[in-house]
C-alpha positions in Angstrom: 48.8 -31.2 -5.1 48.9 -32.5 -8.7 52.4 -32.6 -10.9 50.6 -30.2 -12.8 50.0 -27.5 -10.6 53.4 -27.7 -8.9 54.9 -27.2 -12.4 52.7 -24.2 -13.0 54.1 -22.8 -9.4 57.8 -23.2 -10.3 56.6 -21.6 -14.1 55.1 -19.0 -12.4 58.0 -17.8 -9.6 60.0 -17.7 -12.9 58.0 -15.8 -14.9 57.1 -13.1 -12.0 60.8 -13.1 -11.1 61.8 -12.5 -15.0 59.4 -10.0 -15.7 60.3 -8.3 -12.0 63.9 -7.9 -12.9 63.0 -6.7 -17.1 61.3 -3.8 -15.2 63.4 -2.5 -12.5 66.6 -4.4 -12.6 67.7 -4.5 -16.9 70.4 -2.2 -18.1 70.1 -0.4 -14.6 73.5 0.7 -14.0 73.3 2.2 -10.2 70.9 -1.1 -8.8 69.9 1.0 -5.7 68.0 -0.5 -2.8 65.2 0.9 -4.4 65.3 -0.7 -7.6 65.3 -4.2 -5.7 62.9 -3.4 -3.2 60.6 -2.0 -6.1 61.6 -5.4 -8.2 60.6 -7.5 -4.6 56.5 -5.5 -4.8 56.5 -6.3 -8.2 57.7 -10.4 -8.0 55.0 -10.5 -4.7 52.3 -8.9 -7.0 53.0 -10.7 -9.9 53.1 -14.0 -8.1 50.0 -13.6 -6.2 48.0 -12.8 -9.3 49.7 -16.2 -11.2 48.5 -18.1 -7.7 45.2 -16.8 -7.9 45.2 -17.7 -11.7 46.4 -21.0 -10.9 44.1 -21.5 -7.8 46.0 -24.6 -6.6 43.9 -26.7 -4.1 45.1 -27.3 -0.3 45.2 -30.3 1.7 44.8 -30.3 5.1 44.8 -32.9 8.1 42.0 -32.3 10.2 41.8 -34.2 14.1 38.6 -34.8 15.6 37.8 -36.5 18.6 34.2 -37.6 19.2 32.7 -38.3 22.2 30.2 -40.2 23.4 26.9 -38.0 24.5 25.8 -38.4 27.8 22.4 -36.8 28.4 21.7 -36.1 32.4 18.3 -35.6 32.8 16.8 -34.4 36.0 13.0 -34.7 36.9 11.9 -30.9 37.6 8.2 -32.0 38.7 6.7 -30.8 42.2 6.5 -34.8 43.0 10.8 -34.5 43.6 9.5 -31.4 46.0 7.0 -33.6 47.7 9.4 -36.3 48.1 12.0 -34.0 49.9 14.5 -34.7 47.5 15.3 -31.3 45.6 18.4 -30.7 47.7 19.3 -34.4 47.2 18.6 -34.0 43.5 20.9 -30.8 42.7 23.7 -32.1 43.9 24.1 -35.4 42.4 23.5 -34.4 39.0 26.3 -31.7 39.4 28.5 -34.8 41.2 28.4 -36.4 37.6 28.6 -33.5 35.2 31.1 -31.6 36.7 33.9 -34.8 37.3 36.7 -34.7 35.1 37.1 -37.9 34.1 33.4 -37.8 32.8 33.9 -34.3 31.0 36.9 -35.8 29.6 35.2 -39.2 27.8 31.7 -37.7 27.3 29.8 -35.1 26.0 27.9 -34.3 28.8 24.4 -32.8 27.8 21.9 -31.7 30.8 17.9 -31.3 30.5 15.2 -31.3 32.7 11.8 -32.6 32.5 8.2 -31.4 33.8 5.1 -31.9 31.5 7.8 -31.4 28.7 11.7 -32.0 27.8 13.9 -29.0 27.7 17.8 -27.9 28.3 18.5 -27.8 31.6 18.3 -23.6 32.8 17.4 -23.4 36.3 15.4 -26.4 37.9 12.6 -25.3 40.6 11.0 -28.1 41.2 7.1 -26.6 40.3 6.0 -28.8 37.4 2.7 -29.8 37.3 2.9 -33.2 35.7 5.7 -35.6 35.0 6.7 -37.2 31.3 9.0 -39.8 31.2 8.0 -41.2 28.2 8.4 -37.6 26.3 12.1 -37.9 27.5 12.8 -41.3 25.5 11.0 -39.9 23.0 12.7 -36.7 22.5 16.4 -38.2 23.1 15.2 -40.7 20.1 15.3 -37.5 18.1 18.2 -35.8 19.7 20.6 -38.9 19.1 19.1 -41.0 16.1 21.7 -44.3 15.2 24.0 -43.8 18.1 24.5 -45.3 21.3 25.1 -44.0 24.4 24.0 -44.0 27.9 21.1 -41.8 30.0 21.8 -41.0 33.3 18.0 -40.5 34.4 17.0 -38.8 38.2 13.7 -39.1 38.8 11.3 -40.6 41.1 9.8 -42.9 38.2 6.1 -41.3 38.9 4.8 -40.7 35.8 1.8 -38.7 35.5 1.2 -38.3 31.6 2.0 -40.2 28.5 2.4 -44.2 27.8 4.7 -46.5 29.8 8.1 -44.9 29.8 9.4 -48.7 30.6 9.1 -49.9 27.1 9.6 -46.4 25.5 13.4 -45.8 25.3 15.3 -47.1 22.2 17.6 -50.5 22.6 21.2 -48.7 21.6 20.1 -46.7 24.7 21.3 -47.6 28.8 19.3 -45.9 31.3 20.5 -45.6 34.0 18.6 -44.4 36.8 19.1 -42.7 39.7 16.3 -43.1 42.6 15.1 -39.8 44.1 13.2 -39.6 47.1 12.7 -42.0 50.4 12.0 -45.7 49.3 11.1 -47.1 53.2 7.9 -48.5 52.4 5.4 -46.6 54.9 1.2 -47.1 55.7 -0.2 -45.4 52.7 -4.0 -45.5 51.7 -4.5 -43.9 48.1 -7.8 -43.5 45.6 -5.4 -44.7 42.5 -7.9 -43.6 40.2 -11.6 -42.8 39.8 -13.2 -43.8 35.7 -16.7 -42.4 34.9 -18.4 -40.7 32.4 -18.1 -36.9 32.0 -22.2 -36.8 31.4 -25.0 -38.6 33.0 -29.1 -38.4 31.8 -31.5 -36.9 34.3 -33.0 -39.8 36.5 -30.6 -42.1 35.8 -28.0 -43.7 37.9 -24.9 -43.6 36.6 -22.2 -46.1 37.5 -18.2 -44.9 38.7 -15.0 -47.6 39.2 -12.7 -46.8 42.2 -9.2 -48.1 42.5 -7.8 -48.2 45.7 -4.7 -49.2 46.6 -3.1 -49.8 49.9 0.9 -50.1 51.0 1.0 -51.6 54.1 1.7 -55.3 55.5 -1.2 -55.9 58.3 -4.4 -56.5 57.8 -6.8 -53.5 58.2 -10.5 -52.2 57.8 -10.8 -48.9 55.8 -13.7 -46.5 55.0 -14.6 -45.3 51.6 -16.9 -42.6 51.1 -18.8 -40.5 48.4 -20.0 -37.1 49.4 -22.4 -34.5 47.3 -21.8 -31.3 49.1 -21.7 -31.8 52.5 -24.5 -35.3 52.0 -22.5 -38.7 52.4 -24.3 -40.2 49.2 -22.1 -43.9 49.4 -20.3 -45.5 52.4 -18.7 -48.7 52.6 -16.1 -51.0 54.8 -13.2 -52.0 52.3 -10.8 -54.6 53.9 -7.1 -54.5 53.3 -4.3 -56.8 53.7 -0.4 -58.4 53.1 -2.0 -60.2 49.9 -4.9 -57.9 48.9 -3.0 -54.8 48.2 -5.9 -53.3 45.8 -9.6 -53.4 45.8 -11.9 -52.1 42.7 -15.0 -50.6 43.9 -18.4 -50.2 41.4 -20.8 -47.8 42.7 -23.7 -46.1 41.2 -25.2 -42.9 41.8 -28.1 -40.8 41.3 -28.3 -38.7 38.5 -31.5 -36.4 40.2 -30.3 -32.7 39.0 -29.5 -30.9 35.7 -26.2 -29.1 36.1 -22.2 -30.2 37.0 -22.5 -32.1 39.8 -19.7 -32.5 42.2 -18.6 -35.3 44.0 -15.8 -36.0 46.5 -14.3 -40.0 47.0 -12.3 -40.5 50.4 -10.8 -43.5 51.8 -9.5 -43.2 55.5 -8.6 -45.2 58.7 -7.9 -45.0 62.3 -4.4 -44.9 61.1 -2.1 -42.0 60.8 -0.2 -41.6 57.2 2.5 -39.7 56.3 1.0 -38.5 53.2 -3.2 -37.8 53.4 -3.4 -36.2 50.0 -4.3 -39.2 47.7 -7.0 -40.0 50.3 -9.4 -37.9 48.7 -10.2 -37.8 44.9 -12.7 -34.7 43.1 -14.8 -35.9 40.2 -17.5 -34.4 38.6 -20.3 -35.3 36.1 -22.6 -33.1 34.0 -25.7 -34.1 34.4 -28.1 -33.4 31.3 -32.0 -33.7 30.7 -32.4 -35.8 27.2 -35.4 -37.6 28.1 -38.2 -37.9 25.5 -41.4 -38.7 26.4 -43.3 -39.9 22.5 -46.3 -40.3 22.1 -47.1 -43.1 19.4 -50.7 -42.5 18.4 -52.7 -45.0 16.1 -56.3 -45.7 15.4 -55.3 -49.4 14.5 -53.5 -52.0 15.3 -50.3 -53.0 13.7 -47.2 -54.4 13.8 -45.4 -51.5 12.9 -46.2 -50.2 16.0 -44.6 -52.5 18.3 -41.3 -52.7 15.7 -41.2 -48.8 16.3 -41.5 -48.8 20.0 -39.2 -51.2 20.2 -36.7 -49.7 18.3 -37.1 -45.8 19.2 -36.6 -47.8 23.5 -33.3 -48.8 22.6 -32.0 -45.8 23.3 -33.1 -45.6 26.9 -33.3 -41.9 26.9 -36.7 -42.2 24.5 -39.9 -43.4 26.1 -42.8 -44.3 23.6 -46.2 -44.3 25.0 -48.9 -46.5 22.1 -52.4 -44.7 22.3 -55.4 -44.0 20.9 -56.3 -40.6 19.7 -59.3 -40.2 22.1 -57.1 -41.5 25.0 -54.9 -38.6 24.9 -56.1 -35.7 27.1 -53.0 -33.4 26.7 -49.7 -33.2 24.6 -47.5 -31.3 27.2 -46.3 -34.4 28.4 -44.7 -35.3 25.2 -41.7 -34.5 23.0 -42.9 -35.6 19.8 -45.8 -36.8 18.3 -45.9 -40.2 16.3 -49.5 -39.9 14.0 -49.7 -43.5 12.6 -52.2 -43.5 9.4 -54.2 -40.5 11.0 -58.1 -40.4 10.3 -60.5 -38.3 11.3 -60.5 -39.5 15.1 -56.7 -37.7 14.5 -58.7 -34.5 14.6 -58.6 -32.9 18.1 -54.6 -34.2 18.3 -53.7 -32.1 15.4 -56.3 -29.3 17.0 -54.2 -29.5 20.2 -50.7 -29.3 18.5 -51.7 -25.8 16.8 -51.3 -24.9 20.3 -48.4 -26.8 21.6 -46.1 -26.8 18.0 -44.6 -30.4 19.1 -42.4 -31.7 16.4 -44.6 -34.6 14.3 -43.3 -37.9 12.5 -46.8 -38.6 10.5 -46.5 -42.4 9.3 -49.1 -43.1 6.3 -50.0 -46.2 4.4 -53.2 -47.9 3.1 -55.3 -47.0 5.5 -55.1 -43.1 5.8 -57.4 -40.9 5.5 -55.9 -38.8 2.5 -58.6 -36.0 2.3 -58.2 -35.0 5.8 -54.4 -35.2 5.9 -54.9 -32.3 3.4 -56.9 -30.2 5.4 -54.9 -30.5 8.4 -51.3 -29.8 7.3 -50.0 -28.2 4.3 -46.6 -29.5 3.2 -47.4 -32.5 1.0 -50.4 -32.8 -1.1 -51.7 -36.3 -1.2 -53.9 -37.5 -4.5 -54.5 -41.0 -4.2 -56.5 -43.4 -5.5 -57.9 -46.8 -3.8 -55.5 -49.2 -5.6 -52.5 -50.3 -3.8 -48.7 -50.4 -4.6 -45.5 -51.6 -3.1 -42.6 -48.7 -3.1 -38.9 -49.3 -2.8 -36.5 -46.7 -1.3 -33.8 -45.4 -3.1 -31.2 -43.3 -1.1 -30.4 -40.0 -1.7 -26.9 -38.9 -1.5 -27.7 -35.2 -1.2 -29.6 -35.1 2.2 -28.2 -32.9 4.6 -30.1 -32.7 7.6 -27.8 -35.4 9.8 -25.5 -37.4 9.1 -27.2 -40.8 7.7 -25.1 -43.6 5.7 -26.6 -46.0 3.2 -27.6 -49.3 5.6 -28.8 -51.0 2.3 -32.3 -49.2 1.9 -32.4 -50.0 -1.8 -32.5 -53.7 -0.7 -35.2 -53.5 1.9 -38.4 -55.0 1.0 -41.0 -52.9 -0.4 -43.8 -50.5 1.6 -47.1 -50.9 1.1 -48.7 -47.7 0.5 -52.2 -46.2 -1.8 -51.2 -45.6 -5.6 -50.7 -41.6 -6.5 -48.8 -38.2 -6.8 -47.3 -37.1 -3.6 -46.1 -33.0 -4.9 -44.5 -31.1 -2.1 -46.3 -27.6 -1.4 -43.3 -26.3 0.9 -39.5 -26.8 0.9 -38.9 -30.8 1.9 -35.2 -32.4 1.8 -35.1 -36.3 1.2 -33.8 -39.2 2.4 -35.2 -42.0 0.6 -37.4 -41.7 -2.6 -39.8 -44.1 -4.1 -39.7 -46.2 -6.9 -41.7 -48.7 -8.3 -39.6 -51.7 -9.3 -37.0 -50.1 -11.0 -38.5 -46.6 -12.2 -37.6 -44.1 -10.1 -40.9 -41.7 -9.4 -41.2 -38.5 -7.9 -42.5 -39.6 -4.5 -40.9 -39.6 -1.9 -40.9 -42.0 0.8 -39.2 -40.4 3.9 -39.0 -36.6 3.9 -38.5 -33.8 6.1 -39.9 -30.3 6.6 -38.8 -27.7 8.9 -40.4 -24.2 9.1 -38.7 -21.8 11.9 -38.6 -24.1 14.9 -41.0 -26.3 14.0 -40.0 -29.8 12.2 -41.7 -32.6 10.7 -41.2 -36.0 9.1 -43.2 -38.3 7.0 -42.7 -41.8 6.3 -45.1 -42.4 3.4 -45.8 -46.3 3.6 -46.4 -49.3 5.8 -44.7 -52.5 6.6 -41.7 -51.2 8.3 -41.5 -53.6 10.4 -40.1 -55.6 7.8 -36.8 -53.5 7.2 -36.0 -54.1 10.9 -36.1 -57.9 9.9 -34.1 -57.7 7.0 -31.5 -55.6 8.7 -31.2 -58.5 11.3 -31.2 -61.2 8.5 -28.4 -59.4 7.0 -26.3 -57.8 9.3 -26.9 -60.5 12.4 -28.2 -57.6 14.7 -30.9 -54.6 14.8 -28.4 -51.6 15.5 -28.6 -49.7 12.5 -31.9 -49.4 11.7 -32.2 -48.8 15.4 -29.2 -46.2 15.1 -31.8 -44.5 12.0 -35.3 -44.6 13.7 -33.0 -42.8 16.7 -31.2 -40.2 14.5 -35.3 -39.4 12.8 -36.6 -38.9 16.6 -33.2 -37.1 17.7 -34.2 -34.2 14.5 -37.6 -34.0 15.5 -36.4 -33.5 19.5 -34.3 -30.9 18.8 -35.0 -27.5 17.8 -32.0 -26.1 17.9 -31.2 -23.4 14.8 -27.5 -23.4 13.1 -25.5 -20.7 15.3 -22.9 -18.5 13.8 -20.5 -19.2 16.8 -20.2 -22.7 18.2 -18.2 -23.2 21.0 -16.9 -26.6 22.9 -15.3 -26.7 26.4 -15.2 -29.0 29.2 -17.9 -28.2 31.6 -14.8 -28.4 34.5 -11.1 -29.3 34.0 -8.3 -30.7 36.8 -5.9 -28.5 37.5 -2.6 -28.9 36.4 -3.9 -30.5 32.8 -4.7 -28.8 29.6 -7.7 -26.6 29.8 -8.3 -26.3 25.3 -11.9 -24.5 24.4 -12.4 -24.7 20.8 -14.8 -22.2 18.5 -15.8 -22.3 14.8 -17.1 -19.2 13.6 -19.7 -19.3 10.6 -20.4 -16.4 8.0 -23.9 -15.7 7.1 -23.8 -18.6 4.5 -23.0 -20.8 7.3 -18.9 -21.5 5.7 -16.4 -21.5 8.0 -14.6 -18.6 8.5 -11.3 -18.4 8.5 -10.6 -14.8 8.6 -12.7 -14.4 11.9 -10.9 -12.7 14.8 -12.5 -14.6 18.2 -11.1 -13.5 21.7 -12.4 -14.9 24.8 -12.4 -13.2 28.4 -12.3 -15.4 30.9 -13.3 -14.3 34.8 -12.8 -16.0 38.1 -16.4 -15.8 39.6 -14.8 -15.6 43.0 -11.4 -12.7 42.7 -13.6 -11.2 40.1 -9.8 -11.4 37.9 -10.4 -11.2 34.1 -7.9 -11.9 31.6 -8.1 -12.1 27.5 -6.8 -14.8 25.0 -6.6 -14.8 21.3 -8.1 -17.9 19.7 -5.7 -19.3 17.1 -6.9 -20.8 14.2 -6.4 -24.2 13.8 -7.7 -26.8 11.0 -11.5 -25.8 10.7 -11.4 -24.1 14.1 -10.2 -21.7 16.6 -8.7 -23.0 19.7 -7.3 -21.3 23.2 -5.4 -22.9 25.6 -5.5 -21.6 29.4 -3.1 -23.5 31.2 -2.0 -22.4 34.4 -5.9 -21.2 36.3 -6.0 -22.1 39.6 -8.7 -24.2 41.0 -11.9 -22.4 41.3 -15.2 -21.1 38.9 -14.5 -19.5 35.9 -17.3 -17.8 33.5 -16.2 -16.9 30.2 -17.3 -15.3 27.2 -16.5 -15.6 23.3 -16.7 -13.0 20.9 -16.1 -12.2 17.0 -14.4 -8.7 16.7 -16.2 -7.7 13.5 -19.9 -9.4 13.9 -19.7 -9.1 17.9 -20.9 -12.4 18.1 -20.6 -13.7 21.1 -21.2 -16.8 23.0 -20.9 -17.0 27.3 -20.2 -20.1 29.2 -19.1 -21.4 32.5 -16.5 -24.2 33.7 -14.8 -25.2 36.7 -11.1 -26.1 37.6 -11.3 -29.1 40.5 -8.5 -28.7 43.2 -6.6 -32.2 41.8 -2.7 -32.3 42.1 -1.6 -35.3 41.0 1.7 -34.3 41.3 0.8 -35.0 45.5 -0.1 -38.2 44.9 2.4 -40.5 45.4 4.9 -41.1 49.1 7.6 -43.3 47.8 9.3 -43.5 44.3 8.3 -46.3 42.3 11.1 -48.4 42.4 9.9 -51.5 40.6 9.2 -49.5 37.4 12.6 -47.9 37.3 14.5 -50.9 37.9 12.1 -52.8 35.2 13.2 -49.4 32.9 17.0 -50.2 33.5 16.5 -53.9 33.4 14.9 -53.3 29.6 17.7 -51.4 28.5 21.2 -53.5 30.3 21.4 -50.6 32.9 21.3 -50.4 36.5 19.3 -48.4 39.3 21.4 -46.5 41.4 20.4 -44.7 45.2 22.0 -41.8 45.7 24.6 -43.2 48.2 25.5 -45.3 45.2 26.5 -42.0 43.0 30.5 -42.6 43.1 29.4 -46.3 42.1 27.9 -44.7 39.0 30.6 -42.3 38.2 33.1 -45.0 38.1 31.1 -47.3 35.9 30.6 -44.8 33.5 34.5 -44.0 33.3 35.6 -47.6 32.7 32.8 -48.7 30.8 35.2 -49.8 27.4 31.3 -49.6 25.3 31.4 -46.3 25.3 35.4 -45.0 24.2 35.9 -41.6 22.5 36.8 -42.3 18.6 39.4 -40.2 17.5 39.0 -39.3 13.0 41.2 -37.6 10.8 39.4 -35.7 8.1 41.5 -34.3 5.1 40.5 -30.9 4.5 40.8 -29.5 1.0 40.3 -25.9 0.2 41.3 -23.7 -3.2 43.6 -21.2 -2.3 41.4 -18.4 -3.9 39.1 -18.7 -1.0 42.1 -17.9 1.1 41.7 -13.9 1.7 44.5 -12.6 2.4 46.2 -13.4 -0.8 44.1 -11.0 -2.5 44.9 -8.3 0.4 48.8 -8.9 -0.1 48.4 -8.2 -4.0 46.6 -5.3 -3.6 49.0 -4.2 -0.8 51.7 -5.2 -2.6 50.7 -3.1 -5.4 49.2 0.0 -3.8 52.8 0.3 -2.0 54.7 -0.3 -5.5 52.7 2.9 -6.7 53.1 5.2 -3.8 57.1 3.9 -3.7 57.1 5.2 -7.4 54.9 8.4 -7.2 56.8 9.6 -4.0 60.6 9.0 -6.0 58.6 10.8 -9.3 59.2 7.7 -11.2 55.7 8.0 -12.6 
C-alpha cells in the first residue's frame, strides 16, 4: 500500500469521525447512548463510502505447492483378459495410487487405454484393439514442457498406431509394469497375411504369409489355404532355435467374380496353449475387367503394333490385329479399334448397329473419307488429296477423365489429308490441331457419347512416333501408355453419372473401423450438401436392422458402424427428399486380434523404458517401484509464493456493511421520531 493511500485512510477516519460527531454529538447536552451509537452508524457509513472512494489495493501472500503429475495408465484391451491378468492388473495400479507417500509427492492422474485414451472410470477389460502410441501422444498434450514420470501397465501388444517405442517425449520416464505370464511357451502364429483387397478374373493373384514360431526345438509345421471347405495350398514349413520366422509367397486363382474367402492355418502335432493365431481370414474381391479389343486395319502399319503394345501394358486389355473380312462376330469384343476404315470396313460397322460396341475410329491418309460419312454421323469429313502434318494442342477444358498435359504440344506432327473436319453432334476435346503455329478448328482427338454409346476419334497417323518421343524425353513409355489406357478405359465403360455414389469395403475385420462414405449429387450433378442420406443396415442371418445418419463431412457423407459382429450384412442408402437410394452388401470376418498374442512382449517394453531412462517392472516387483518413485530427488514438489493483489471495491461485503450501516441509522432514527 502506497504513502499515498495510507494518508488518504488516516484523512478519511478523520473526516468520517468529524463529520459523525458535527451531526449527533455537537452542542448535545444529554449525549445519550443513542446519540453515540447513532454517531458509531454514521462514522462506519461514512468510512466505508471514503474506502470505496479510495479503493486501496490489497496484497496478499499466496502458498502453492506443486506437484509433480504422475499419470497411471492401465491397458483396458481384451488381450490383458486373454492373458489372465485383469485381477493382477486392478490391484497394482490401486497399490501405487492409493499409497501415501505417492499421494503426498505426486499428483496422481489415472487413465485407461483401449482403441483410445480416456480417464480412468471403470476398467472391463473388452477393448477391441490396443494403442500405445495414442497414449504418448495424448500425455504430450496433457503435460506439454514438464517432466514427469508414466507409470504404464500393459502387456506391450500393440494392435493399432506406429511404434509406441520411439513415441513418448524425452522429459518423459516410462515406466512399465509387465502384465500377463512371460514363461516362454510352444506358440505357432500367422503374424500377418498382405494381399490385395481386389484380384482380375483369371488371374492369379499373389498373398505373403508371416509366420512366426516361439519355441526352442526343431519342428515340421503345416500351412494350409482353404476356399470353403477345398484345401487350395498346402505346404511343409520347418521351424527351429535359429529360424524363428519364415515368409511364405503363394499365389492363387482368381477363377470367380464375387468376395472370395479364404482361410490360412498353420498347425502341428503339438499341443499349444493358445490356438487362436493359428488360423488367419482374408478375403479378396475378385472383379471381371478384362477387355477383349479388337484392332481392325486393312493395312499394315506401324501404328498398329505401337498401339497393341501399349493398350497390353495393362494386362487386363487384350488386342487382337485383324482384318475386316477375318472377323466373323463382335461379341467377343469390348471395343472396336477401326484403323483408316475403307469400304472392306463395311460389314464391321453393319454388325456394330447390332452390337453398339464402343468404337475408337483412327484416320489418316489413307481413309476412305466418303464412306466414313455414310456410315457414322458425328464428324463430317471434307478432304481433299493433299497431305498435311497437324500438331496437338491441349485443351484445358476437357472433362471426360482426368488427363494431364504429358507435353502433346511437343510431340511430332500427324500426318493426316488436308480439310475441314465440323462436328454434326456434341464432341468434347482433348487435343486440337494446328498447323505450325495457327491454331484451326480441327480437332485431333475427340469424343462423342450419345446415351450409352461412346466413341473416339484420333484424326491422324504416325502415332507411333509420340510413344518415341515420350521415351526420348521422359526415359520410359508410361505416360503415353497411362493415356492410350485411360482412351480404352472411357470407351470400356458405360457407366452413366449417378446421383448417389456410394464406397464401402466389400468386407471389414471385426473389431476395426467399418466407414461407408456417399456423395449425393443434385440434378446438375453439384454436390449436395443439404442432402439428408440414412442407411439401414441388416444382418442377412438375425434378420436385425438398425439405421444411421450419414454425417456430412468435406465433399461427402460418411457413417461409421463400429461395433457389428462378424457375419453378412446388406445395406441400403437412401436420400430423404429424392428417395434415392443405393443397396449394397459387405461382410464382417470373424478376426480378433486382440487373441492373438500368449505372452507379453517383453522386449518392446523394456526397449520403451530403455528409450526414456526408466525401468520394467513385474508385478512382484510393485513395492520396488513404489519406493523408487518416493525417493526419486528428480521429481521433488516445488513449493511458490504468489502475491495476490486485489482492490478493495471487489471486496463485497464492504458495500453490504454501508448499506447496512445505513439502513439501521434510518430505522434507529425513524423509530426515536428523529426524522
Amino acid at each position: 500500500m502506497t504513502k499515498t493511500t495510507i494518508f488518504l485512510l488516516i484523512l478519511s477516519v478523520l473526516i468520517a469521525g468529524l463529520l459523525s460527531f458535527y451531526q449527533y454529538l455537537y452542542k448535545v447536552k444529554n449525549q445519550s447512548k443513542l446519540n453515540w451509537f447513532l454517531t458509531f452508524l454514521r462514522f462506519i457509513s461514512l468510512f466505508s463510502i471514503f474506502l470505496l472512494l479510495i479503493n486501496p489495493i490489497i496484497s496478499r501472500k499466496i502458498t502453492e505447492i506443486n506437484k509433480t503429475p504422475l499419470p497411471i495408465v492401465i491397458d483396458n484391451s481384451k488381450s490383458i483378459s486373454e492373458l489372465k491378468a485383469t485381477e493382477e492388473a486392478g490391484e497394482l495400479y490401486n497399490q501405487i495410487a492409493k499409497n501415501k507417500q505417492i499421494t503426498e509427492k505426486y499428483d496422481v492422474q489415472l487413465f485407461s487405454f483401449d482403441n483410445e485414451f480416456q480417464s480412468l472410470e471403470q476398467l472391463d477389460f473388452k477393448g477391441t484393439q490396443s494403442h500405445i502410441d495414442g497414449v504418448a501422444k495424448n500425455l504430450k498434450q496433457l503435460y506439454r514442457n514438464t517432466t514427469y514420470p508414466v507409470v504404464l501397465f500393459t502387456d506391450g501388444n500393440q494392435t493399432m498406431g506406429n511404434d509406441y517405442v520411439f513415441s513418448f517425449q524425452e522429459n518423459t520416464s516410462v515406466f512399465p509394469v509387465v502384465l500377463g505370464d512371460t514363461t516362454a511357451v510352444f506358440d505357432l502364429k500367422i503374424n500377418q497375411i498382405n494381399v490385395n483387397k481386389y484380384a482380375f478374373l483369371k488371374n492369379k493373384f499373389p498373398i505373403e504369409v508371416f509366420l512366426q514360431y516361439n519355441g526352442n526345438q526343431a519342428i515340421s509345421t503345416t500351412f494350409s489355404i482353404q476356399n470353403g471347405n477345398q484345401t487350395i495350398h498346402k505346404q511343409t514349413v520347418t521351424f527351429s532355435k535359429d529360424k524363428k520366422a519364415q515368409s511364405i509367397s503363394v499365389l492363387l486363382n482368381a477363377d470367380k467374380v464375387g468376395i472370395a474367402k479364404y482361410t490360412a492355418t498353420i498347425s502341428s502335432t503339438i499341443k499349444e496353449k493358445n490356438t487362436f493365431n493359428n488360423t488367419k481370414y482374408f478375403a479378396v474381391e475378385v472383379i471381371d475387367q478384362r477387355s477383349e479389343i479388337a484392332l481392325i486395319s486393312d493395312i499394315n502399319h506401324p501404328d498398329l503394333s505401337v498401339l497393341k503394345r501399349s493398350i497390353e501394358t495393362n494386362q487386363q486389355r487384350k488386342v487382337s490385329i485383324l482384318k475386316p473380312n477375318d472377323v466373323k462376330s463382335l461379341q467377343d469384343y469390348n471395343v472396336l479399334i477401326l484403323y483408316q476404315p475403307n469400304t472392306t470396313f463395311k460389314s464391321i460397322f453393319d454388325q456394330n448397329k447390332v452390337a453398339q460396341i464402343n468404337t475408337f475410329i483412327i484416320t489418316g491418309t489413307t481413309t476412305d473419307f466418303n464412306f466414313l460419312n455414310q456410315v457414322q454421323d458425328d464428324l463430317f469429313f471434307k478432304m481433299s488429296a493433299q497431305k498435311e502434318d497437324y500438331l496437338a494442342t491441349f485443351e484445358t477444358n476437357f472433362n471426360l477423365f482426368s488427363q494431364s498435359n504429358i507435353g502433346f504440344e511437343n510431340f511430332p506432327p500427324l500426318e493426316h489429308k488436308f480439310g475441314l473436319i465440323t462436328a454434326k453432334n456434341n464432341v468434347n476435346t482433348l487435343l486440337s490441331a494446328r498447323i505450325r503455329n495457327v491454331q484451326i478448328q480441327n480437332p485431333i482427338l475427340t469424343f462423342t457419347e450419345n446415351g450409352s454409346k461412346r466413341k473416339a476419334f484420333l484424326l491422324g497417323e504416325n502415332i507411333w512416333k509420340w510413344r518415341l518421343e515420350n521415351h526420348l524425353t521422359k526415359k520410359s513409355f508410361d505416360d503415353f501408355d497411362l493415356f492410350t489406357d485411360k482412351i480404352i478405359q472411357y470407351l470400356v465403360s458405360n457407366a452413366s453419372k449417378k446421383n448417389l455414389n456410394v464406397t464401402y469395403e466389400a468386407f471389414y475385420n471385426s473389431g476395426e473401423n467399418i466407414e461407408i462414405t456417399a456423395e449425393y449429387f443434385n440434378k446438375n450433378y453439384e454436390f449436395d450438401n443439404k442432402a439428408q442420406l440414412t442407411i439401414q443396415v441388416i444382418n442377412s442371418t438375425t434378420k436385425a436392422s438398425k439405421k444411421y445418419d450419414l454425417l456430412k463431412a468435406t465433399n461427402s457423407f460418411k457413417v461409421n458402424l463400429d461395433g457389428l459382429e462378424a457375419g453378412n450384412y446388406s445395406f441400403k442408402v437412401t436420400e430423404k427428399q429424392s428417395n434415392t437410394n443405393f443397396s449394397g452388401t459387405f461382410e464382417v470376418l470373424d478376426f480378433d486380434i486382440e487373441k492373438q498374442f500368449v505372452n507379453p512382449d517383453k522386449a518392446r517394453l523394456e526397449q520403451l523404458a530403455a528409450n526414456t531412462n526408466g525401468t520394467v517392472y513385474y508385478p512382484i516387483q510393485i513395492n520396488n517401484l513404489v519406493q523408487l518413485l518416493v525417493d526419486n530427488d528428480n521429481y521433488i514438489p516445488t513449493q511458490k509464493e504468489i502475491i495476490k493483489k486485489s482492490p478493495l471495491i471487489d471486496w463485497i461485503w464492504l458495500l453490504i456493511i454501508t448499506v447496512l450501516s445505513l439502513a439501521t441509522e434510518w430505522f434507529v432514527r425513524k423509530y426515536n421520531g428523529l426524522l
